[in-house]
C-alpha positions, 0 to 999 in steps of 0.5 A: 512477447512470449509468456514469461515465467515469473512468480509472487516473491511477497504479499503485503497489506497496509491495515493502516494507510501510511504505516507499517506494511504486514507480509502475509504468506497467503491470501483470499482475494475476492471479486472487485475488492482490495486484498482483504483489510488493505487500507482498512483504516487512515488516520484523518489530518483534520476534518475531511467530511469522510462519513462512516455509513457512506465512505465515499474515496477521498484524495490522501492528502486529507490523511496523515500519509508519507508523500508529507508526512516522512516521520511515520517511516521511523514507526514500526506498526502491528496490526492483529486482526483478530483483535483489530489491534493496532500497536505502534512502536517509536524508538525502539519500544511500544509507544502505545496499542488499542483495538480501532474498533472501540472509542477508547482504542482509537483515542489511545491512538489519536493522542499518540499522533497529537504528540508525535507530530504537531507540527504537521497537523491540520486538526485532530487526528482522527482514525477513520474505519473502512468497515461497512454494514455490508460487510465489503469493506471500504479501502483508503487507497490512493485511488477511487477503484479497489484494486490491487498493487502489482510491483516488479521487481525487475523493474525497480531494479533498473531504478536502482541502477539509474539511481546510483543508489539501493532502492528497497522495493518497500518505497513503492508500498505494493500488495503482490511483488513479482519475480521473473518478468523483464524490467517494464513488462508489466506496462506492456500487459495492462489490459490482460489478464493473469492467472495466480494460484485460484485467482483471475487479475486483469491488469488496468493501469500504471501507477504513477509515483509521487514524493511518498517514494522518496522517503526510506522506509527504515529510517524515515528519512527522504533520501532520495527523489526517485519520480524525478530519476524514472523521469529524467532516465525513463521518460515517465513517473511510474512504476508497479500497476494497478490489477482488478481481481476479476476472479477471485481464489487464493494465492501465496508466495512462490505462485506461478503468474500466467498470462493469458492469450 
């Protein structure tokens, strides 16, 4: 298939894993990394044995994360990164803020979470950080690579209309939505590379979606069941695929994406 034009509609990051996405005009990617402080911190449901000075990948179901955790949809988070402060907001009004680098920021935060949702804890919350010595950082994504997120807007748009329903593209927690590509063409591209502003990414593979998508995004409420829809009218669960920067540089909204021959 021929180059298709296309081009980055949005950026977002996830400071905190299965909380509020942060839109970003611009961003530096790096070599090998995540966009920079993606998943930098997670909430830990109960021990999971996660060490600080060797983070090593766990699977999300050991953190507090919205495939069983629908309820932190309803929050509205901040994330300030210079401060490294987190503030959350339940109900229309801020419940409480602190800075995740100190102890008494993150038990602010940690006893938010114990009264917010009991019920559907396995032990102490606990922040965890992904910030390391050396400087790279740790990232609590979903998978053991760092990698980028890449979401097609096309694509998703053809799963609203299989679904019968809107679908906001924030249910699929991407870090690079893209415009211009025909629905699914980002399946046909894994094992190329792609030029964005001074970056190189090479797209790797597909990602498969869980129950997380069926939670909306504004309400926190789990209206829909969207892997059982891409199944049912496309044959398989997924949607948006994983990108590692081979090469990194700056990129922003409205930047061209070029496949490379």
């Amino acid at each position: 298939m021929p180059n298709q034009p296309a081009q980055i509609e949005a950026i977002y990051r996830y400071p905190v894993k299965g909380l509020s996405p942060q839109a970003l005009p611009r961003v530096e990617l790096n070599a090998g990394q995540t966009l920079p402080a993606d998943r930098l911190y997670a909430i830990e449901n109960g021990p999971c044995g996660f060490d600080p000075a060797a983070p090593a990948y766990f699977p999300k179901q050991r953190f507090l994360m919205l495939m069983r955790n629908e309820r932190l949809a309803a929050l509205r988070t901040a994330y300030d990164e210079a401060s490294h402060t987190l503030i959350i907001h339940a109900e229309g009004r801020e419940a409480t803020r602190g800075d995740l680098r100190t102890a008494e920021g993150r038990l602010a935060i940690e006893a938010f979470f114990r009264r917010y949702m009991p019920k559907e804890l396995r032990g102490p919350p606990k922040v965890l950080s992904g910030q390391t010595l050396s400087g790279q950082g740790h990232s609590f994504s979903d998978v053991a690579k760092k990698v980028v997120s890449i979401i097609n807007l096309a694509s998703v748009a053809a799963l609203e209309n299989a679904a019968g329903s809107a679908v906001n593209p924030l249910r699929f927690r991407g870090n690079i939505y893209v415009a211009g590509w025909p629905a699914w063409h980002e399946f046909e591209l894994l094992g190329r590379e792609i030029v964005i502003g001074g970056a190189r990414l090479k797209l790797v593979k597909r990602i498969q979606r869980c129950a997380a998508t069926d939670v909306d995004p504004d309400t926190g409420i789990r209206d829909l069941t969207l892997p059982r829809t891409l199944m049912q009218s496309f044959g398989h669960a997924d949607c948006g695929v994983y990108a590692e920067v081979a090469i990194g540089g700056g990129i922003a909204v409205g930047d061209a994406l070029n496949i490379l021959s």
